[in-house]
C-alpha positions in Angstrom: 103.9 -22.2 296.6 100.8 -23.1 295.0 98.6 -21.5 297.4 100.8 -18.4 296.3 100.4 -18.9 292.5 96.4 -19.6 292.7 95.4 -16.5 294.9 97.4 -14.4 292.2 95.3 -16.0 289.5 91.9 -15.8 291.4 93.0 -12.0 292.2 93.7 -11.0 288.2 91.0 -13.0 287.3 88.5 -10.8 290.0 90.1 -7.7 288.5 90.0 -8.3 284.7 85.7 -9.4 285.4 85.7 -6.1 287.7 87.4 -4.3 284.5 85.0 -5.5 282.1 81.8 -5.0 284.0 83.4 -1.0 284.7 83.6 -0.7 280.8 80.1 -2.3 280.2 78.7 0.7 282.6 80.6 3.5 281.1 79.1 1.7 277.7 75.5 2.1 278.7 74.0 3.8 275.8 70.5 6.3 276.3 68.0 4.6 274.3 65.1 7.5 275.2 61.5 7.0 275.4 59.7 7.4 273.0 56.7 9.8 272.9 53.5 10.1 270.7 51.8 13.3 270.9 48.3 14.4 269.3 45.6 16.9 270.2 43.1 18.4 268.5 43.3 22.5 268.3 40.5 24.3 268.2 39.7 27.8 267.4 42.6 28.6 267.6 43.4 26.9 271.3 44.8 23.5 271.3 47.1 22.4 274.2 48.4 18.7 275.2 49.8 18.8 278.9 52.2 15.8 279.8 51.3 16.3 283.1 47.8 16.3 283.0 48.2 13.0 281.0 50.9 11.7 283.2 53.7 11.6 280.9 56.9 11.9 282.6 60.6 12.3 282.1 63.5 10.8 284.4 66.0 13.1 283.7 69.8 14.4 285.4 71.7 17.9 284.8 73.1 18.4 281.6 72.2 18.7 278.1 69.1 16.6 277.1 67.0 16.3 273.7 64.0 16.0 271.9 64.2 13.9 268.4 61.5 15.0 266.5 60.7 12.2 264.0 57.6 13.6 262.4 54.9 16.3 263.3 52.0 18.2 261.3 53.9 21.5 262.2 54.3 23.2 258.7 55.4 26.8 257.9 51.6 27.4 257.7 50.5 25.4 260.5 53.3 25.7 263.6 53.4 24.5 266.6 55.1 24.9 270.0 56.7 22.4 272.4 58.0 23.6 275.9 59.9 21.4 278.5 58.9 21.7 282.1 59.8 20.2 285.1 56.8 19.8 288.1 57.5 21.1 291.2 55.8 22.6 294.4 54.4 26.4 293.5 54.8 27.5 289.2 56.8 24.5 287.5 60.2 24.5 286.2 59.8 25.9 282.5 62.9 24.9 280.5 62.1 27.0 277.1 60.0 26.8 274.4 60.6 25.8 270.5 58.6 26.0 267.3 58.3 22.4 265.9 58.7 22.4 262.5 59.9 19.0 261.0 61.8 16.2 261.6 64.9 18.0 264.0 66.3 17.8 267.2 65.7 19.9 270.1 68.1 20.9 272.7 67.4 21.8 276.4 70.1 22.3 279.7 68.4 21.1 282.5 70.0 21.7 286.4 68.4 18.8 288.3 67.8 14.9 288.6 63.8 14.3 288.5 61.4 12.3 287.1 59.0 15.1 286.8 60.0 16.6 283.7 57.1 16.6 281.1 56.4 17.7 277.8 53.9 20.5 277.2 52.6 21.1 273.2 50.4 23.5 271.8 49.4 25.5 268.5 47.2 28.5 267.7 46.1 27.2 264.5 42.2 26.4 263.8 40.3 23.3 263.7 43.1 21.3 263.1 44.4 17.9 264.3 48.0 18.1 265.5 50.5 15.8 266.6 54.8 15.1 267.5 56.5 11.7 266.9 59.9 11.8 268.6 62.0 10.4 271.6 63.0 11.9 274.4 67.3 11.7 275.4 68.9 12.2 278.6 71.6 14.0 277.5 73.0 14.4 273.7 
């Protein structure tokens, strides 16, 4: 009878610690990474490439976003950020935006990779630019 009684407890014990630990996943909250981006444009030609600089994105299918936190993007002074995702033969290109304080930017992506990266530019002249911000998978 005991034997009975103490596999019943052991049993809801391993299911209430299996319950738990199932919330705690479902729970897990997207912290980001968080990017710092400068270049300097000039003559009118200024590009910063995540993938020349080996900045990369682990991301999966869905809706994923870019908090801007700061930038030198004015009205006057714009610039231009553009996801991408590497692959073999012309990369992924997920859209471009115009920057243009503190926001954030949406994207739908279709697949799981770490080869997403950021691509920034601007057309403006002898200027140093830069974006502050984190990167989310999914919103």
């Amino acid at each position: 009878m005991k034997n009975k009684s103490l596999k019943k407890i052991c049993l809801s014990l391993m299911l209430v610690i299996l319950s738990i630990g199932y919330v705690g996943i479902i729970a897990k909250a997207d912290t980001g990474k968080y990017s710092s981006m400068s270049w300097y444009s000039y003559n009118g030609n200024g590009v910063l490439d995540g993938s020349v600089n080996g900045v990369y994105y682990n991301l999966t299918p869905g809706n994923v976003s870019f908090v801007v936190d700061s930038t030198s993007a004015t009205s006057d002074y714009l610039v231009y950020m553009d996801l991408r995702r590497e692959r073999t033969g012309i990369d992924a290109d997920y859209g471009t935006v115009t920057v243009s304080g503190a926001y954030t930017q949406r994207w739908y992506i279709d697949t799981s990779s770490s080869s997403y990266y950021i691509q920034a530019y601007s057309l403006n002249y002898n200027r140093y630019e830069n974006i502050y911000g984190t990167m989310h998978d999914h919103y």
